[in-house]
Structure formats: structure tokens, C-alpha cells
C-alpha positions as CSV (number, residue, x, y, z in Angstrom):
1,X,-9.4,-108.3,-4.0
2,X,-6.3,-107.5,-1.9
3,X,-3.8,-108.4,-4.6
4,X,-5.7,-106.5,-7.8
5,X,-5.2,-103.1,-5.3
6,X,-1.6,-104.1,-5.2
7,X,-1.5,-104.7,-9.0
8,X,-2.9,-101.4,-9.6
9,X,-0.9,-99.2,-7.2
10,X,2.2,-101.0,-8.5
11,X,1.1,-100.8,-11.8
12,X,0.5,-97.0,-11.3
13,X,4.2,-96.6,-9.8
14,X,5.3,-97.9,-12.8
15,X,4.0,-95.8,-15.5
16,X,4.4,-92.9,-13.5
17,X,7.9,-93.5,-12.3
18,X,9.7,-90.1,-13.6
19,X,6.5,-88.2,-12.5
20,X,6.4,-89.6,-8.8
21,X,10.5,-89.0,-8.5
22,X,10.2,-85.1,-10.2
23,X,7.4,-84.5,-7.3
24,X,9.7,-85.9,-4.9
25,X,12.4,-83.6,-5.9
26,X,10.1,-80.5,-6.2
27,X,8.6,-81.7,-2.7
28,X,11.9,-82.0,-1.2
29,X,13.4,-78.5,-2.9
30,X,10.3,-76.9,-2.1
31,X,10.6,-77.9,1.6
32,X,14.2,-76.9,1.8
33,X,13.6,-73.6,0.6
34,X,11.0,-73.5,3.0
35,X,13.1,-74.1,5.9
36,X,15.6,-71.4,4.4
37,X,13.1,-69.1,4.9
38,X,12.1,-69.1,8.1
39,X,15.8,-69.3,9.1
40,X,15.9,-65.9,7.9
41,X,14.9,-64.1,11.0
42,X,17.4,-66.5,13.5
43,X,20.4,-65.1,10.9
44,X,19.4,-61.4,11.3
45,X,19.0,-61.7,15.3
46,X,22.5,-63.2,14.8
47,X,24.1,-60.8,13.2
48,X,22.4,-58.0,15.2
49,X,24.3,-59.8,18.1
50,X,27.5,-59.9,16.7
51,X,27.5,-57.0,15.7
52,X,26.7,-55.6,19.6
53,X,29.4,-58.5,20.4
54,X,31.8,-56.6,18.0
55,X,31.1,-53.1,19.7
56,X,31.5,-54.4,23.3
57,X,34.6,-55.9,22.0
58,X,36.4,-52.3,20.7
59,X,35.0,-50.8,24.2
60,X,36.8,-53.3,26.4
61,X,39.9,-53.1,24.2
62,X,39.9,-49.1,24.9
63,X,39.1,-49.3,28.4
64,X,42.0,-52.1,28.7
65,X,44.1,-49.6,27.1
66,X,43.2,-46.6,29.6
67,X,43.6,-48.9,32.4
68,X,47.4,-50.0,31.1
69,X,48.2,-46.3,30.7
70,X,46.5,-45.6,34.0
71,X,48.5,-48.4,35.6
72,X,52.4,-47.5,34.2
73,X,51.1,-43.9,35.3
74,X,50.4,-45.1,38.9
75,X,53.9,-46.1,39.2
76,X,55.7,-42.9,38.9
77,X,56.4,-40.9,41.5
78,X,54.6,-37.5,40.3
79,X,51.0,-39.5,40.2
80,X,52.8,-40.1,43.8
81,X,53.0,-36.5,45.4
82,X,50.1,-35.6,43.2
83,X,47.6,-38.1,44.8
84,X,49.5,-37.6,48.2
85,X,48.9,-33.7,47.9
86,X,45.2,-34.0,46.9
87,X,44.0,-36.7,49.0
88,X,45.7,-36.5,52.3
89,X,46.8,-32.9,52.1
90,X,50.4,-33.8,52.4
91,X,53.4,-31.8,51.2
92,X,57.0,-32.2,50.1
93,X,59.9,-31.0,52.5
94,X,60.6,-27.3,51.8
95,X,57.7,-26.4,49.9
96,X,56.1,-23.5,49.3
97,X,52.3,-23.2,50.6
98,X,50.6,-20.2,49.4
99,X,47.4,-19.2,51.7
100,X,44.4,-17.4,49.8
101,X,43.6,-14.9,52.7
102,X,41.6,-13.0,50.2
103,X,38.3,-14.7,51.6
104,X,36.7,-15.2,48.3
């Protein structure tokens, strides 16, 4: 009994051969597609993100940029008596110092 199932599924395989290996391949392509598919949404949350990545990016490159210029302006001596003058209300040697007396 065993052995005439065997005989009929192997039987079966063989005149069916091309049939069973195109479902295969239809399964198979049908199941990668699939898959394709429901990548879809991972890809556009990935490019949303590098995209955000790219814009952080260009901000930090200007930001580096303003601190440089900040930085070689520091160093000279006009940011100097500038800062010296706003902050602790100190003056150069023989400078003038104008009073507003006007009360306004």
C-alpha cells in the first residue's frame, strides 16, 4: 500500500516536472516581490532621515564656520577693548568719556 502512494506521487512528479519547477519559480518571484513591497515603507523612513541627517549636516557646517570667524575675531585686539569697554566698563588711557547729563 505504502509503495503504490510512492509510485503515484513519483509518478505524478514526473509528468508534471516543468509544471511543478514554473510554480516554483512563480512562487519564489511572487514571494520576492512580496518582500520588496513591504520594504517600501523602511526605504522612505530612510530617506526621510537622511535627508534630516543632510540638513543637520549644512547647519553644523555653518555654525562651525561662525564659530572659526568668531574665534580669529576673538584674537584681535579691538574685540579686546570692545568687550573690555562693554563688560567691565573699562577704558583706554586718555580717552574721551562723554556723560549724557541730559536726564533722558
Amino acid at each position: 500500500m505504502m509503495n503504490e502512494y510512492k509510485n503515484k506521487i513519483v509518478d505524478f512528479i514526473r509528468e508534471h516536472k516543468k509544471a511543478i519547477k514554473i510554480a516554483i519559480f512563480v512562487f519564489l518571484v511572487g514571494g520576492m516581490a512580496f518582500k520588496g513591497l513591504m520594504q517600501i515603507p523602511q526605504i522612505n523612513a530612510g530617506k526621510e532621515e537622511i535627508a534630516q541627517l543632510t540638513d543637520q549636516i549644512e547647519y553644523e557646517k555653518e555654525r562651525q564656520e561662525e564659530v572659526k570667524e568668531l574665534k580669529d575675531k576673538v584674537n584681535t585686539d579691538e574685540y579686546v577693548e570692545k568687550m573690555a569697554s562693554e563688560r567691565l566698563g573699562l577704558v583706554k588711557n586718555n580717552a574721551k568719556i562723554f556723560v549724557d547729563v541730559s536726564g533722558e
